[in-house]
C-alpha positions as a Markdown table, in Angstrom:
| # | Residue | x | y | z |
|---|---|---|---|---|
| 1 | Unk | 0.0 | 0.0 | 0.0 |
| 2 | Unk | 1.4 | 3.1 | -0.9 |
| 3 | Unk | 1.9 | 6.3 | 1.3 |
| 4 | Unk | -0.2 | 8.6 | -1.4 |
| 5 | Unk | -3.2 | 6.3 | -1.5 |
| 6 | Unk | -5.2 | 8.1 | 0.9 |
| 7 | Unk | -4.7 | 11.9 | -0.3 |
| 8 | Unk | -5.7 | 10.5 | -4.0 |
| 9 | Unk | -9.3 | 8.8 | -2.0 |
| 10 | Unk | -9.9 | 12.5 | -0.8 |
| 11 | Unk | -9.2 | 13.7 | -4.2 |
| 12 | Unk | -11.3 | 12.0 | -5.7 |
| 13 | Unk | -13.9 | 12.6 | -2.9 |
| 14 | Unk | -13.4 | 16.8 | -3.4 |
| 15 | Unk | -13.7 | 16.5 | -7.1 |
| 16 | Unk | -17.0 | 14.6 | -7.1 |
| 17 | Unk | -18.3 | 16.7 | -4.3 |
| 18 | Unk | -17.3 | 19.7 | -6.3 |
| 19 | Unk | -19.0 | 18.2 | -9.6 |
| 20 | Unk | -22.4 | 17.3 | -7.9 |
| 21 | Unk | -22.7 | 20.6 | -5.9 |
| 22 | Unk | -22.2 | 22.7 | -9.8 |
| 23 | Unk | -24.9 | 20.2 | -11.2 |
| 24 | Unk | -27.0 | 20.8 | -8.6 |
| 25 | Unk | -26.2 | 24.9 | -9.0 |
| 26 | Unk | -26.9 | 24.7 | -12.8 |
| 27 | Unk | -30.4 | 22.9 | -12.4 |
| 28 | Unk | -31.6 | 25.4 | -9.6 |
| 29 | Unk | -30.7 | 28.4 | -11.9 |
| 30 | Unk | -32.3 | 26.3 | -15.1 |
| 31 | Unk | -35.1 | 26.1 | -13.0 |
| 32 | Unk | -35.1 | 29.4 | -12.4 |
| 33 | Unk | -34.5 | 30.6 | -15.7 |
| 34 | Unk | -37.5 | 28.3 | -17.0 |
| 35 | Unk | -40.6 | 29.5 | -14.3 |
| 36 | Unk | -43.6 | 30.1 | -16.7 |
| 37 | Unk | -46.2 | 32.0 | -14.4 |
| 38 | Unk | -48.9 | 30.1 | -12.3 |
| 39 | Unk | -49.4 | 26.5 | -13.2 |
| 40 | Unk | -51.7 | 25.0 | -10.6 |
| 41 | Unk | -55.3 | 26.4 | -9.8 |
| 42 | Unk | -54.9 | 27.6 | -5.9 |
| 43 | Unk | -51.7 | 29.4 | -7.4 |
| 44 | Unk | -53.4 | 31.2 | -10.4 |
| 45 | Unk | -56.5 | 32.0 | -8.3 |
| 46 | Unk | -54.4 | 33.5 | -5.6 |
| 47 | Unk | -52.4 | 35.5 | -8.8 |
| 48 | Unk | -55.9 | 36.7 | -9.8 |
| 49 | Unk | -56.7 | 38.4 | -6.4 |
| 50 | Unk | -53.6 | 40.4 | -6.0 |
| 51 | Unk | -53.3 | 44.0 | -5.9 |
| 52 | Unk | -50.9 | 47.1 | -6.0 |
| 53 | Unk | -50.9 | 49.4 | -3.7 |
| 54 | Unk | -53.3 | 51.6 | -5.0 |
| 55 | Unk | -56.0 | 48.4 | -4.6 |
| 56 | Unk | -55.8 | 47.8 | -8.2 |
| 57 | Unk | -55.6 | 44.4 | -9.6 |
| 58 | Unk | -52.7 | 43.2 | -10.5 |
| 59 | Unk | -53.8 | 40.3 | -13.3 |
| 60 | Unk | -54.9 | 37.2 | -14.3 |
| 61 | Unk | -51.6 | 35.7 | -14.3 |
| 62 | Unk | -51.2 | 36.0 | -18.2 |
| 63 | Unk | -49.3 | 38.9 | -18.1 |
| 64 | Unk | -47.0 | 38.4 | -15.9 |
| 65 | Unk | -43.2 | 38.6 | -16.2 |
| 66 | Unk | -40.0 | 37.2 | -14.4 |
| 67 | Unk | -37.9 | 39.7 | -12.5 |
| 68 | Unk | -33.8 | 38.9 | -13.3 |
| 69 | Unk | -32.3 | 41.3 | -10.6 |
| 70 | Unk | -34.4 | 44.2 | -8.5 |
| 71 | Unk | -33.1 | 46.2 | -5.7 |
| 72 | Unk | -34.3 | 48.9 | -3.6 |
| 73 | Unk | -32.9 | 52.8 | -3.3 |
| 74 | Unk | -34.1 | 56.1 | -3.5 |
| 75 | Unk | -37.6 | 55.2 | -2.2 |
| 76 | Unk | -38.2 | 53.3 | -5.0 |
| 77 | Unk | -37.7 | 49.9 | -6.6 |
| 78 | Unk | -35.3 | 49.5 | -9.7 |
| 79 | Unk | -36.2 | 45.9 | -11.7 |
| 80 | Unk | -34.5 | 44.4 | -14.3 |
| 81 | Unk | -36.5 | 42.1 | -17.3 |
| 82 | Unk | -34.8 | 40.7 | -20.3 |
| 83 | Unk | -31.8 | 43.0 | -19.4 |
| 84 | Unk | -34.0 | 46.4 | -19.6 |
| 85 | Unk | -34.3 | 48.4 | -16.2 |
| 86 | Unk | -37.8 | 49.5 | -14.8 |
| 87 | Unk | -38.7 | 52.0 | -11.4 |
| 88 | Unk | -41.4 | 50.7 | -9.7 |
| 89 | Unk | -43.6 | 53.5 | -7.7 |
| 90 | Unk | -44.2 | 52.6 | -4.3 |
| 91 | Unk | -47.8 | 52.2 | -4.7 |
| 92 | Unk | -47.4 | 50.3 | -7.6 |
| 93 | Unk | -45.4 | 47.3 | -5.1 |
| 94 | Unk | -47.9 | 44.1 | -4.4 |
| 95 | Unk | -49.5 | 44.0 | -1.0 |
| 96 | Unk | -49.2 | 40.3 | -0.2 |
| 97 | Unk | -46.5 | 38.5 | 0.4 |
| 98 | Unk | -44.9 | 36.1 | -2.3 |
| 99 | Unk | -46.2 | 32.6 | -2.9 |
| 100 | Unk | -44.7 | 32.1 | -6.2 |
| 101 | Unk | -41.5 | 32.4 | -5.5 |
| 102 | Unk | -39.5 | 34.2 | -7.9 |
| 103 | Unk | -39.8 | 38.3 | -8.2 |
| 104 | Unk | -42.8 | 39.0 | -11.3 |
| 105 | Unk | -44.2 | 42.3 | -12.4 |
| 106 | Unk | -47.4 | 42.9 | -14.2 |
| 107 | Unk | -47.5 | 45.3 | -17.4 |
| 108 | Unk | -50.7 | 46.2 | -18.7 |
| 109 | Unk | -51.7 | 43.6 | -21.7 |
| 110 | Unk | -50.9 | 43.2 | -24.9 |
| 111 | Unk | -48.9 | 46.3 | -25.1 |
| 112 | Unk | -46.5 | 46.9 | -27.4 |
| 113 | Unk | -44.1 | 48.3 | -25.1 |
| 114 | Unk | -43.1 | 47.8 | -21.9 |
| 115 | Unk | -42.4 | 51.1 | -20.0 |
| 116 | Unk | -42.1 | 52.4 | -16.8 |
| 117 | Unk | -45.7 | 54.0 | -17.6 |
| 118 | Unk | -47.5 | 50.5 | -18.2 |
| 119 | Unk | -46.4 | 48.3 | -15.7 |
| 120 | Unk | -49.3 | 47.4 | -13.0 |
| 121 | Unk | -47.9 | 45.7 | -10.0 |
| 122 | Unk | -44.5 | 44.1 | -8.9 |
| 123 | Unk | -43.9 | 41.2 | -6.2 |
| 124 | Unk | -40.2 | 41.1 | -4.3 |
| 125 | Unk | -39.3 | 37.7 | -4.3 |
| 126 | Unk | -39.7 | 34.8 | -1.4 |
| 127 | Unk | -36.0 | 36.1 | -0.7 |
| 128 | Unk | -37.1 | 39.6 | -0.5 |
């Protein structure tokens, strides 16, 4: 038995530890990546009761969108979608507290162009 046998076991033991955890990394963040809105019925019923501060309603769940980054500053929040920044209004912040998950904000429908002007609600993330 040689004197190197052991340290070559815990080499092997640190590069599979270090393989599983960055699988394990790169599903959770294609999981992420891949969230499609509300797909069970107590979820999208719950989406369809939400409102802004303002006591407007937020949506149905159809126009939803996935928040990449947000932050807080200024009295305001600052999101990112798709690599384009948005300020949120204060009253336009959801009153409830996230069940989805990941950060969404809510544009009005079917408009052509997202703007600071035509977004309805947004809702901070479970982390948030």
């Amino acid at each position: 038995m040689r004197d190197d046998e052991p340290a070559d076991v815990w080499k092997v033991i640190g590069f599979l530890a270090l393989l599983i955890g960055g699988l394990v990394c790169a599903l959770t963040l294609r999981a992420r990546a891949e969230w499609d809105g509300p797909t069970s019925p107590a979820l999208q019923e719950w989406f369809r009761a939400q409102t802004n501060g303002l006591g407007q309603l937020c949506c149905d769940g159809t126009e939803v969108a996935r928040v990449d980054d947000y932050q807080w500053g200024g009295g305001k929040f600052e999101i990112v979608i798709d690599g384009v920044r948005y300020s949120v209004a204060p009253e336009k912040v959801a009153r409830e507290a996230n069940r989805a998950g990941v950060a969404i904000a809510w544009f009005y429908p079917r408009n052509a162009e997202r703007s600071d002007e035509t977004l309805r609600c947004f809702m901070r993330g479970m982390e948030g």
